[in-house]
C-alpha positions as CSV (number, residue, x, y, z in Angstrom):
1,X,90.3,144.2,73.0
2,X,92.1,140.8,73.4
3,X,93.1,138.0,71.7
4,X,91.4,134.7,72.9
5,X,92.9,132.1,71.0
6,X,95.6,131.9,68.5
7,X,95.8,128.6,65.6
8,X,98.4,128.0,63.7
9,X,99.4,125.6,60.8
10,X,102.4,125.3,58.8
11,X,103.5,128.7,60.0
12,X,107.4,128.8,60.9
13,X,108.0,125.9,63.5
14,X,104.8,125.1,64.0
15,X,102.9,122.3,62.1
16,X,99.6,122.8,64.2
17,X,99.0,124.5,67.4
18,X,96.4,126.4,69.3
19,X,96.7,128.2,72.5
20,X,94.1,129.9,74.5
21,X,94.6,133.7,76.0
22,X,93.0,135.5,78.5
23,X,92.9,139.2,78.9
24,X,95.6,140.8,81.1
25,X,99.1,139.7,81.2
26,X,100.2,136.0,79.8
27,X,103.9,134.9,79.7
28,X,105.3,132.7,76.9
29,X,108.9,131.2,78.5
30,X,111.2,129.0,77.0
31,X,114.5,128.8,75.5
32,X,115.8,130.4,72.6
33,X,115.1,129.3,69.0
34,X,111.9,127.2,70.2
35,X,109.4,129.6,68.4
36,X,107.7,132.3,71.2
37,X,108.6,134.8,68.7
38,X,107.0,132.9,66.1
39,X,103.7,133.3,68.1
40,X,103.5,136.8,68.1
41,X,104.9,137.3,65.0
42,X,101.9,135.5,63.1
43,X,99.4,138.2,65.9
44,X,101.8,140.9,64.3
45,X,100.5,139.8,60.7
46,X,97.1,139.7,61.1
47,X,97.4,143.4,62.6
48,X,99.6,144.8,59.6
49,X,99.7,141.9,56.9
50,X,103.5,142.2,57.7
51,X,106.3,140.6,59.5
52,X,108.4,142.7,61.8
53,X,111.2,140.2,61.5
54,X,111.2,139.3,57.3
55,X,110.2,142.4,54.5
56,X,108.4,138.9,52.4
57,X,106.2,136.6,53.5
58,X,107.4,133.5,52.3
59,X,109.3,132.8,55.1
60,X,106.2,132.7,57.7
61,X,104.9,129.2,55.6
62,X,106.9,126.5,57.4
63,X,109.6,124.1,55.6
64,X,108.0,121.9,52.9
65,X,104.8,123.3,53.0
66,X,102.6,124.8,50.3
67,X,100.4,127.7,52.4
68,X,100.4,128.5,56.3
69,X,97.2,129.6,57.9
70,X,96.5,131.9,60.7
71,X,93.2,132.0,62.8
72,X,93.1,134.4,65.8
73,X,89.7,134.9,68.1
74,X,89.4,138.7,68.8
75,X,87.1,139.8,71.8
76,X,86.0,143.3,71.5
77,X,83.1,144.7,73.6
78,X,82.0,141.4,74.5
79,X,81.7,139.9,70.7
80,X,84.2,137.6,69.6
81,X,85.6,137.6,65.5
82,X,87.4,135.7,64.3
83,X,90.2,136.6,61.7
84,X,91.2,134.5,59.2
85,X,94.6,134.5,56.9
86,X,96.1,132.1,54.3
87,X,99.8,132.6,53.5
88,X,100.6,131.1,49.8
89,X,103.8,132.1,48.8
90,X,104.4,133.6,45.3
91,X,100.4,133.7,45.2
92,X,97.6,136.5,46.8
93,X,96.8,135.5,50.0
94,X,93.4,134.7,51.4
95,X,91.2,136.4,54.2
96,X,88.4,135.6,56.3
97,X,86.6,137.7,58.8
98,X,83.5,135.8,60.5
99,X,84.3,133.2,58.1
100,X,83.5,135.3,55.2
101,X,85.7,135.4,52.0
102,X,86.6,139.5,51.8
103,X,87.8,140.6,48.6
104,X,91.5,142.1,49.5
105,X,93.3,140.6,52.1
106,X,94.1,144.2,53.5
107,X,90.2,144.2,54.1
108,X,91.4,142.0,57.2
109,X,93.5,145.0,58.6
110,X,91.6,146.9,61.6
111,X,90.0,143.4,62.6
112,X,93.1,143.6,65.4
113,X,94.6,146.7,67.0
114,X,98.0,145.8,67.9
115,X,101.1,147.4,69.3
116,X,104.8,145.0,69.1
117,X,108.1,145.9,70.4
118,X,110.9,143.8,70.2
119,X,114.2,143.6,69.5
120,X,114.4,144.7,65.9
121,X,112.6,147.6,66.9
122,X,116.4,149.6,67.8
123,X,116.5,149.6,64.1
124,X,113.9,152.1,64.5
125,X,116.9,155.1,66.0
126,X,119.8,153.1,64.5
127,X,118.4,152.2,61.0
128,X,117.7,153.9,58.0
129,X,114.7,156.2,56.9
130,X,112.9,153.3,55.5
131,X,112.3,152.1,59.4
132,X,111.0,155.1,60.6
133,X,108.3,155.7,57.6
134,X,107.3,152.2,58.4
135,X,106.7,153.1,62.3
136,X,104.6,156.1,60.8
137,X,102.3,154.5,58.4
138,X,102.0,151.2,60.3
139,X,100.2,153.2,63.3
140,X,98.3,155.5,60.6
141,X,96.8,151.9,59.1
142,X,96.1,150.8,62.8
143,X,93.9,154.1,63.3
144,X,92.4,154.4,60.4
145,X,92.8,151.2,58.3
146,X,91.5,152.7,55.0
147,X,94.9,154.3,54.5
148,X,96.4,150.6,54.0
149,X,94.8,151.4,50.2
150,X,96.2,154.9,50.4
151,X,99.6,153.5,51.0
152,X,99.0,150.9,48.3
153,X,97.8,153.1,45.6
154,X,101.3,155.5,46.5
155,X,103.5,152.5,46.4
156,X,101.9,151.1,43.2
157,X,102.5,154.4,40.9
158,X,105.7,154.5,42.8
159,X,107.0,151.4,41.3
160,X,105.4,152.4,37.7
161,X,107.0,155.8,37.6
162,X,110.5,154.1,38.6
163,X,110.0,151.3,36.0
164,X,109.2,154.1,33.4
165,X,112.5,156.0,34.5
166,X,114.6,153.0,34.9
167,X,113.6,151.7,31.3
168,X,114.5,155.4,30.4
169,X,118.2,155.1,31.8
170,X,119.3,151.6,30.3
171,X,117.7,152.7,27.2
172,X,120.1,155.2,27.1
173,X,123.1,153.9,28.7
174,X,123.3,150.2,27.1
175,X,121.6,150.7,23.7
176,X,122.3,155.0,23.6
177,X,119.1,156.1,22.6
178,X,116.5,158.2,24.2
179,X,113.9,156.4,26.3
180,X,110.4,156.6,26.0
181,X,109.1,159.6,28.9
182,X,105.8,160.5,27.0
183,X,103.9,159.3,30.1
184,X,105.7,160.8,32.7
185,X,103.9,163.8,33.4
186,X,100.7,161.6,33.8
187,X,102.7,158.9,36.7
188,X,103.3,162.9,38.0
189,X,100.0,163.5,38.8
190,X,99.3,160.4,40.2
191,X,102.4,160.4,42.5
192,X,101.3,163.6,43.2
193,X,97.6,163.3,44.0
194,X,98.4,159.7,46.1
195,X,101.4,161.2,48.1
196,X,99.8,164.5,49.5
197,X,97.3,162.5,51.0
198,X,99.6,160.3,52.4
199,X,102.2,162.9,53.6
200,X,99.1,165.4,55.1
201,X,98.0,162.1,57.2
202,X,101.8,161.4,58.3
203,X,102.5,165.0,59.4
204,X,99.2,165.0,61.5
205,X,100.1,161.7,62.7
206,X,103.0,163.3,63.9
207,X,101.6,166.2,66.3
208,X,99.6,163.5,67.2
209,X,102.4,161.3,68.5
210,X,105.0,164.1,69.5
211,X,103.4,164.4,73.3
212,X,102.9,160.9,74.0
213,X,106.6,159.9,72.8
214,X,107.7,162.8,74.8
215,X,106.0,161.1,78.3
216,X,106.7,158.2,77.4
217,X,110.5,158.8,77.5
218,X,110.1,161.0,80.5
219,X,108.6,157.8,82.2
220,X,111.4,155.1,80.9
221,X,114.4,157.0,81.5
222,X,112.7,158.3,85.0
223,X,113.5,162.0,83.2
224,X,117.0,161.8,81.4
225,X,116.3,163.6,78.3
226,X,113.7,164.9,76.5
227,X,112.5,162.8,73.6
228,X,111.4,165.4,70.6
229,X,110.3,163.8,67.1
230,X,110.0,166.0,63.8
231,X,109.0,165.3,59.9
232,X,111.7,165.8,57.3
233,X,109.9,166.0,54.1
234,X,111.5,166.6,50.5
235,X,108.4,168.8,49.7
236,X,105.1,169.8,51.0
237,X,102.3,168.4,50.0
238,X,100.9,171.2,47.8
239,X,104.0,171.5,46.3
240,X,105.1,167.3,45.0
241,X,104.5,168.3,41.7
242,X,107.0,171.1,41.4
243,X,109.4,169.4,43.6
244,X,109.2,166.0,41.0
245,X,110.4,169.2,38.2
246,X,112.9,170.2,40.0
247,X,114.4,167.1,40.3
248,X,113.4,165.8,36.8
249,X,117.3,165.8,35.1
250,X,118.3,164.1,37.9
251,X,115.3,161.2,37.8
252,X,116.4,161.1,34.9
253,X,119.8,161.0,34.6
254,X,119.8,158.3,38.1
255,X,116.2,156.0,36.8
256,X,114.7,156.9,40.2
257,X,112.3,159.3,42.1
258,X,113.7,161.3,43.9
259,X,111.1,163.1,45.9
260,X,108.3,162.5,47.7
261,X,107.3,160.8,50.9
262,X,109.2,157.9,50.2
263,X,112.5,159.8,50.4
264,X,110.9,161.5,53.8
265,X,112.3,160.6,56.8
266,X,111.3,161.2,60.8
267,X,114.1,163.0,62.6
268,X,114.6,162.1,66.1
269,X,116.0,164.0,68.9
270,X,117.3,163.9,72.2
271,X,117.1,167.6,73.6
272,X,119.0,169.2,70.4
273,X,120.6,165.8,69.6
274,X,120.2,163.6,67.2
275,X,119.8,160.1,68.6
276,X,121.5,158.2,65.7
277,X,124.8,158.9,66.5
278,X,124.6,160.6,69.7
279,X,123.0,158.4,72.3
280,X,124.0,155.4,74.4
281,X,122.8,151.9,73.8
282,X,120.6,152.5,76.8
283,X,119.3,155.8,75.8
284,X,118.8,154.4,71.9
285,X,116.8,151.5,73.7
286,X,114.7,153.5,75.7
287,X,113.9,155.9,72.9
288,X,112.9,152.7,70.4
289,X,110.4,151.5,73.8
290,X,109.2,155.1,74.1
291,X,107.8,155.3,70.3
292,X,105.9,151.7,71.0
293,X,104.6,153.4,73.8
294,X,103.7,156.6,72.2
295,X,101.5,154.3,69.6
296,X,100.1,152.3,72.4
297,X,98.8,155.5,74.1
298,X,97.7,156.7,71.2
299,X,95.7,154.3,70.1
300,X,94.2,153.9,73.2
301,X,93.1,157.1,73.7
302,X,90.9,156.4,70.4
303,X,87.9,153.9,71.7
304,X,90.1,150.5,70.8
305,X,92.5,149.9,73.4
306,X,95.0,147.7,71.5
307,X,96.5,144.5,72.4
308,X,100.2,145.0,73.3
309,X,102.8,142.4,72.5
310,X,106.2,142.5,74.5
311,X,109.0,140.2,72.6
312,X,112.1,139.2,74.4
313,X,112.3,142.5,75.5
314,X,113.0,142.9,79.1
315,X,116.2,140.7,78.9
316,X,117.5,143.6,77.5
317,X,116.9,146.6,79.8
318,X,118.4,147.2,83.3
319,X,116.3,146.8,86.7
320,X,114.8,150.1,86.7
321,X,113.4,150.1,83.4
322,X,112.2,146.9,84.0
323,X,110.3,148.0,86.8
324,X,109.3,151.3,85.1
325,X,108.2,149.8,81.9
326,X,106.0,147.3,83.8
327,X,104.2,150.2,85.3
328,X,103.0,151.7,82.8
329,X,101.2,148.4,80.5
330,X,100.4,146.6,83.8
331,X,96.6,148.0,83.4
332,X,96.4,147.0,79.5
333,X,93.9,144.7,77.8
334,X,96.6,142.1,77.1
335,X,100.1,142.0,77.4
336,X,102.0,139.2,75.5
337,X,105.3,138.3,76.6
338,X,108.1,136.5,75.8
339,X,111.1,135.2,78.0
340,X,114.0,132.9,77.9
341,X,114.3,133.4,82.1
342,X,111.4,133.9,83.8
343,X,112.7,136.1,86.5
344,X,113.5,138.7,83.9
345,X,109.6,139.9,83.8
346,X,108.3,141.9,87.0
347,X,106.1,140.3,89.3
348,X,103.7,142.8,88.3
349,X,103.3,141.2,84.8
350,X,103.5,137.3,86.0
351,X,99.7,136.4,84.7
352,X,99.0,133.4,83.2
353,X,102.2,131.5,82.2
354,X,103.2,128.9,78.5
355,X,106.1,126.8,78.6
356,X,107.0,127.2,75.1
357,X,108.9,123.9,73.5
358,X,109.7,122.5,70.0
359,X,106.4,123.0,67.6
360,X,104.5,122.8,71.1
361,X,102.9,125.4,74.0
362,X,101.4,124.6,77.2
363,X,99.8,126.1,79.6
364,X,101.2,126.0,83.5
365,X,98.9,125.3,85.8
């Protein structure tokens, strides 16, 4: 799989622009601020219907404009599709596959299979549980995209049942009656029936990942460590129901659920140490690289080879995992990569090169 040709209008900088992409490695250079991220970002959407940089998307629609629209060509096995996505902030967004109207705009996820690290990624071994979850079900969408409604329907009762407990709690701490819980048990079942399906795929996903995270880390650090990767659930998922009573007085008492896989959380290790807290800059950079990599092997394993985006990221690693890193992608698809210095990328990964300016991208010939 590769992307041939990326449009843009009114997305971030960019007013209008279309580049054209080969398969193998292509190099976007050019100097900070000047919108390369921007480029991949908008590939990232189309993937996940998410920004790695923003948690909204109102700030993908450039300045003064209403919508922004993303088109992306997608050759797969020799037939191209083309993916179509209209950003309207404060509205639903629009899809198109084959320039078709689809019903849900998450009916566009699966269309591309794509793998991004960047910078923000450290947040994945320095940041908080919410990151890591993110990491898991992103890749579990990307394999099996029907579980972008699974993931939905969870986070839908999720925000119900909390609206029905938080209505609960101000009832009773600003006007001192009892709030209105008649319906709980019923969000209960729902929370219940939604999450085990989510939290059975996750801890599959999981053994899954666990021995391609642990190469991968093998490979980057050239052997320092061994990576290790574990689920921390609040409860089982036979068992949500009887973990939501046993924390009921507290839901209560605090207008929030308290279990369930949205308080789960994916413990990371270095031998018998914790990365947060525990490992160098370097080895916390490494580790973030290695789970990319662990999805991008992964995934390619399974039929699709996936489209792997590199953003600004060998600026921040030393020679040797420059060097390493480049070994192991330098037979993908597509690589995507962006640079402020052009000497930072391995010779190995020089393909076709874009000067990337102001609103514009060119090709060098």
């Amino acid at each position: 799989m590769y992307v041939r040709r990326l449009e843009l209008t009114d997305i971030r900088s960019y007013a209008g622009v279309a580049v054209d992409f080969e398969a193998g490695p292509s190099v976007l250079i050019g100097h900070n601020g000047v919108g390369k991220t921007n480029l991949v970002e908008a590939l990232g959407y189309v993937a996940t219907l998410a920004s790695h940089r923003v948690s909204s998307d109102a700030p993908l629609v450039r300045s003064g404009a209403s919508s922004g629209v993303i088109r992306c060509a997608i050759v797969h096995d020799g037939r191209e599709l083309l993916a179509e996505l209209e950003i309207v902030p404060g509205k639903a967004n629009r899809a198109r596959l084959g320039r078709s109207p689809l019903r849900r705009s998450r009916d566009v996820i699966g269309a591309l299979r794509l793998v991004l690290f960047a910078p923000e990624d450290l947040s994945l071994v320095r940041g908080d549980p919410e990151q890591r979850r993110r990491y898991l079900d992103d890749l579990l969408v990307a394999r099996q995209p029907r579980f972008a409604g699974v993931r939905a329907d969870y986070e839908r009762v999720l925000k119900q049942r909390n609206a029905l407990l938080r209505s609960a709690y101000l009832a009773r701490k600003v006007a001192g009656r009892k709030g209105d819980l008649s319906t709980l048990e019923v969000w209960d079942q729902h929370l219940a029936e939604h999450g085990a399906t989510l939290l059975q795929a996750r801890l599959a996903l999981v053994d899954s990942v666990a021995p391609h995270l642990e190469d991968a880390y093998q490979k980057v650090s050239a052997g320092q460590g061994k990576a290790v990767v574990e689920y921390k659930a609040t409860a089982m998922p036979e068992n949500i129901l009887q973990a939501l009573a046993d924390v009921r007085d507290e839901e209560i008492a605090r207008g929030t659920t308290l279990a369930g896989p949205h308080r789960d959380d994916l413990v990371l290790r270095l031998g018998d140490l914790p990365v947060k807290g525990y490992a160098s800059h370097g080895e916390s950079w490494s580790f973030a690289l290695a789970m990319r990599l662990a999805s991008y092997t992964l995934l390619r394993s399974e039929a699709i080879e996936p489209v792997l985006v590199l953003d600004d990221v060998f600026a921040e690693l030393d020679t040797g995992r420059r060097e390493r890193l480049a070994d192991l992608v330098k037979d993908a698809s597509q690589v995507l990569i962006t640079c402020a210095v052009e000497a930072d990328v391995p010779i190995s990964l020089r393909g076709a090169r874009y000067l990337v300016s102001p609103g514009e991208v060119a090709l060098v010939q």
